[in-house]
N, C-alpha and C positions, 0 to 999 in steps of 0.2 A: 725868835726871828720872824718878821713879818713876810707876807706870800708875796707870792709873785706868780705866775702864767708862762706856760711850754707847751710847745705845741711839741708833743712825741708821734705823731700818726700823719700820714697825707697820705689824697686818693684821690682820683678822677676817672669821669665816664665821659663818652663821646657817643653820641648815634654813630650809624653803620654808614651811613647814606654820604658821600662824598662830593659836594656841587662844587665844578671848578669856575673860574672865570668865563672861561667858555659855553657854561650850562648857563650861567646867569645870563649874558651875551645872545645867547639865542631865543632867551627867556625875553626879555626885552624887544629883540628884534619884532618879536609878533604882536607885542604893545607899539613899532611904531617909536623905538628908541632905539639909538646904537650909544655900541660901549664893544669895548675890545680886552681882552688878554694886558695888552701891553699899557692901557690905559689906566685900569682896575691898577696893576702894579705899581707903574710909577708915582701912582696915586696914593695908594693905602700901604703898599708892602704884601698884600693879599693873594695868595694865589688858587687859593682853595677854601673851603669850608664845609660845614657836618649841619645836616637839616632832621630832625627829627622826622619819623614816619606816623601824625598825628593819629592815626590809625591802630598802632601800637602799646600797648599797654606798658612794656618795657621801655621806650621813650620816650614819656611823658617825665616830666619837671621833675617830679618827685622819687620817679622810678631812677633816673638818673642818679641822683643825689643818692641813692638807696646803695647805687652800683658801688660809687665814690668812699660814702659813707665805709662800707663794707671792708672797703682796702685799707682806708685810713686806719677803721678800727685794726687790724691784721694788722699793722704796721706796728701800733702803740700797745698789742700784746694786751687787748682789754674786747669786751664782748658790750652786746647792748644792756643789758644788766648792768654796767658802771657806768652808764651814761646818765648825770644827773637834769642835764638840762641841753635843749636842741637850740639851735638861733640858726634860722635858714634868711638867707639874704637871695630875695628876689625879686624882682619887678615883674616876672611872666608869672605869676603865678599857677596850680594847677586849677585851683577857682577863688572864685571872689570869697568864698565862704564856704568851708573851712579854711584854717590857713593849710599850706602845705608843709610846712613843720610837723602837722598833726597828722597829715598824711603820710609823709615819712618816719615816723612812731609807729604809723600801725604797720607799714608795711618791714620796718626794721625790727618792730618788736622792744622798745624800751619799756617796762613798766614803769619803773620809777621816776621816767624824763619830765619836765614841763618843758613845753615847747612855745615858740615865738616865729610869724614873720617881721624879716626887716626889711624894709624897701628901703634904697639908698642908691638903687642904679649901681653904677658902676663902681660904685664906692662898696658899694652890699660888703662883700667879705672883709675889705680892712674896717668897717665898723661895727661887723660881726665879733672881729676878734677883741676890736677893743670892749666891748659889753664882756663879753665873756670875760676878759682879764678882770673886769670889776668885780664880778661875779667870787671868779678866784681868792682876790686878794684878800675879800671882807669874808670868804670862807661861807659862803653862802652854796656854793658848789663847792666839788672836787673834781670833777669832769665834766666839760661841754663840748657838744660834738656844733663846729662849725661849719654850716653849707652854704656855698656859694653857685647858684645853679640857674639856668635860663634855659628855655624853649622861645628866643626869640623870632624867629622865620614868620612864623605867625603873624606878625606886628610889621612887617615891611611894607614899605608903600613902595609898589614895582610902578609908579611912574613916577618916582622921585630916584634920579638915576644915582646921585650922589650920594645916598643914604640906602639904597638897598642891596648894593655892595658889601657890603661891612659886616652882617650880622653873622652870627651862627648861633648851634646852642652846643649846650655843653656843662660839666657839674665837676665842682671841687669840693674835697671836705677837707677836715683839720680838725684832730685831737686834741684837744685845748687843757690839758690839767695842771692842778696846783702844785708849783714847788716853792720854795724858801730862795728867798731874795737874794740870798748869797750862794745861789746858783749860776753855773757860766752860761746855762742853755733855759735862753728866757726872752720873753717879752721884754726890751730897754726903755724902750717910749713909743706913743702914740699920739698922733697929731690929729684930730676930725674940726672940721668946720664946714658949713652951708650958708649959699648966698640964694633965697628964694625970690629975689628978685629978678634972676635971671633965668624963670622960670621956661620962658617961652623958647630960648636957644633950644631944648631937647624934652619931647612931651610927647603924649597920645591923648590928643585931645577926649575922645568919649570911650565908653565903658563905663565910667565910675558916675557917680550920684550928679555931677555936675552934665554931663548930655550922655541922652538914652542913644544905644543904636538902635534909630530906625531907618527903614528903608534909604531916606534922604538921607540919616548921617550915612552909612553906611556905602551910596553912590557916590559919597565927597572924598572918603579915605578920612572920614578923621577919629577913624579908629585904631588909626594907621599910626606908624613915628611920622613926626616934625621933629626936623633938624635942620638949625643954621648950623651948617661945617665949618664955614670959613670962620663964622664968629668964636666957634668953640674953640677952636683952634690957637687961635692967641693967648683966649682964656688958658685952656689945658697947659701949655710951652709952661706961660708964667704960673699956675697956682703950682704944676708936679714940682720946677723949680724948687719954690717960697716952701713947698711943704715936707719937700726931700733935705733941706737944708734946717728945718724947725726940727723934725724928727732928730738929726744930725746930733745937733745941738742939744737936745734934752736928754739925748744918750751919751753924750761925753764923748762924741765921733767926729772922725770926720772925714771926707770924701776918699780920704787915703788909705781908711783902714777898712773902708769894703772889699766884700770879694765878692757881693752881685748886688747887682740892680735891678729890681724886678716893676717895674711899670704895669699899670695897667695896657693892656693890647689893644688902643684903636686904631693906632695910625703910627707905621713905622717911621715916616717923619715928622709925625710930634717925640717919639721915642727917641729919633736921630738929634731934634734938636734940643730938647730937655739934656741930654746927655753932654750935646755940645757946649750946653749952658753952665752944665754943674761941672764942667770940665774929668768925663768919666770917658775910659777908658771903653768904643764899643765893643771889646772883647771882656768885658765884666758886666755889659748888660745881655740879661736874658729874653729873648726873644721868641717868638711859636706864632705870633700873629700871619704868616707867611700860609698855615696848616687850618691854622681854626677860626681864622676872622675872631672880629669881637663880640666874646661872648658873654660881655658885661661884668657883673659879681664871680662869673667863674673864670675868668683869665688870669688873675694870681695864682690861686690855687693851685690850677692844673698846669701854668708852668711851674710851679714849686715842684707840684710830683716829677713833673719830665725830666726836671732837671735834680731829683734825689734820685731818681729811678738809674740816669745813666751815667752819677758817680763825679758830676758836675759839682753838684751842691754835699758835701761833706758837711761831718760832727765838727763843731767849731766856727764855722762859716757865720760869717755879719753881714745880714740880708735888710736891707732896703727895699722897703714895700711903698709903692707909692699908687694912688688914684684919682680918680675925678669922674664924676658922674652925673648924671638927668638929677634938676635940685636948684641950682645945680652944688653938689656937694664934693667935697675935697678929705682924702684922709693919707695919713703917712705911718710905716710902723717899721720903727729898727727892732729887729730880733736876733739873736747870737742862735744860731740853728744847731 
């Protein structure tokens, strides 16, 4: 019988550090910008969010993912000794070089692992997962531990009011191993596709080989996000749509036989209208952007955890995963949990 991919383990970490609306709000106010509580809200869905303490050795990117990592493995009843191969999906990396997949190997201890970063923005963990199932099927692994993790705070431009609201950080993992196709708790289908022409809606201009930061970039913020909101926004409605419905379809599904909806977390009214669109139930979509803003490749994840952790998400359960991300990139993934 030919393979197939299951995810048996999930885990997530959070910093300590708690910034509400109100912290952001006051944050601004000394830049010479307002923004309110009730604005942030009506706007994003946002009420709160988790900043890393850059200062901290324990959250940092990788350390996070270490924490995540940790529970997943507990979950899936497997140690870092059967972890054949790492895929970490990040766009904050912990440096430009090494990647942090390597970093979390040494800190978690796999000997055996080969490890990978994948950048894909917000997309990071559903195209974590689909590598990994490839991985699986051709039997090239048995085990991959997938990470979906950001330190994004760092990267916020605080006089860009509209975009530095949103962010947090935060890290999810996923046990990824091999079972036989004619298995009920499995990977169904996987949807990925990337539009690099729409490069410029969500970016950080320098850091990378294209502009140095010097003083000047540096005075300009364009080390900072760039984001058109308003543009992504029509994008995002229509690709989660088009790619929640592809997933659907290549798994023999369809909108009636879910029992959650798991969206990426940027904006609870792209989530309210994507919903509205595919005509779903918003008591069968899963939501946390409310606690943790968007925390890019780790917003799946860690609401998968939340919601196995308090009896939400059961054995049996057909999960719709759906993203979109800086790329800008699109991916979708029905699983039977």
């Amino acid at each position: 019988m030919a393979n197939a991919a299951s995810i048996t383990g999930i885990g997530s970490a959070f910093p300590k550090t708690i910034v509400s609306n109100d912290d952001i709000a006051a944050k601004l106010k000394k830049l010479g910008l307002e923004t309110n509580d009730k604005w942030i809200r009506d706007r994003t869905g946002i009420c709160e969010r988790r900043y890393s303490d850059l200062e901290n050795a324990d959250e940092r990117n990788s350390s996070l993912g270490l924490a995540a990592a940790v529970k997943a493995l507990e979950m899936a009843g497997k140690s870092p000794q059967d972890i054949d191969q790492i895929i970490y999906a990040t766009c904050t990396p912990d440096t430009p070089i090494l990647s942090t997949a390597c970093w979390l190997q040494h800190k978690l201890g796999a000997p055996k692992a080969w490890t990978m970063d994948l950048n894909a923005a917000c997309s990071g963990f559903l195209y974590g997962l689909t590598v990994a199932e490839q991985f699986l099927i051709t039997g090239k692994s048995k085990l991959v531990l997938v990470i979906g993790a950001e330190v994004l705070h760092p990267f916020v431009n605080w006089y860009d009011r509209g975009s530095c609201i949103l962010f947090g950080d935060g890290a999810g993992a996923a046990v990824v191993e091999q079972t036989d196709e004619g298995s009920r708790h499995r990977i169904l289908s996987s949807q990925l596709q990337s539009d690099g022409n729409l490069w410029e809606l969500l970016y950080v201009p320098a850091g990378g080989s294209n502009i140095e930061i010097t003083p000047e970039v540096y005075a300009q913020h364009l080390h900072k996000i760039k984001m058109s909101g308003r543009e992504i926004f029509k994008i995002a409605v229509r690709t989660l749509s088009d790619f929640a419905v592809r997933a659907l379809e290549a798994g023999n599904s369809t909108i009636n036989d879910l029992d959650w909806f798991i969206p990426h977390q940027a904006n609870r009214r792209i989530i309210e209208a994507v919903a509205n669109r595919l005509d779903i139930p918003m008591d069968k979509v899963l939501i946390n952007i409310d606690r943790y803003g968007n925390t890019s490749s780790a917003t799946i994840p860690t609401m998968i955890d939340e919601a196995v952790q308090d009896g939400r998400i059961k054995k049996g359960d057909l999960l719709l995963l759906d993203a979109f991300g800086a790329g800008l990139t699109y991916g979708s993934v029905l699983l039977r949990w």
